[in-house]
N, C-alpha and C positions, 0 to 999 in steps of 0.2 A: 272701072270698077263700080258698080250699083250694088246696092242691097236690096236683099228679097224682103217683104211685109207677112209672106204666103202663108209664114209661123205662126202670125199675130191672131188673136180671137178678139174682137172689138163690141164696143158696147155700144150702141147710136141710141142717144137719149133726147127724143123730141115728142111735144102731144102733137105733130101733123106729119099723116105716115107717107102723106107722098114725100115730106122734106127725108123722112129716114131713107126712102126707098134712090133718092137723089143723092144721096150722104154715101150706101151703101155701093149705087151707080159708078161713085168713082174714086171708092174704096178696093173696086173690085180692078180697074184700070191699076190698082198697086199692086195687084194679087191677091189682096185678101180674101182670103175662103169662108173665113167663119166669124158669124156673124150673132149678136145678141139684141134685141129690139124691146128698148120701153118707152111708155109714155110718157113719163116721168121720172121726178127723181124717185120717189117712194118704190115702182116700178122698179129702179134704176138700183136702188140698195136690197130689196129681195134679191132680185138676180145674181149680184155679187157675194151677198152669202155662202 
């Protein structure tokens, strides 16, 4: 019995976009489909708004 992530929307919050595109790489190895990218946290709390 696994559970699925596939639901999930995530927020990958780093200033180096190969580390997000890495982060994302094996976020998607979970299933995760959807995806939010900031550079920061300032970035990171627009977004969440």
């Amino acid at each position: 019995m696994g559970c699925s992530l596939e639901r999930l929307k995530v927020l990958v919050v780093d200033d180096n976009p190969h580390m997000i595109n890495v982060v994302k790489t094996i976020l998607r190895g979970f299933d995760v489909k959807e995806f939010l990218d900031a550079n920061g946290a300032a970035d990171a709390f627009q977004l969440i708004r």
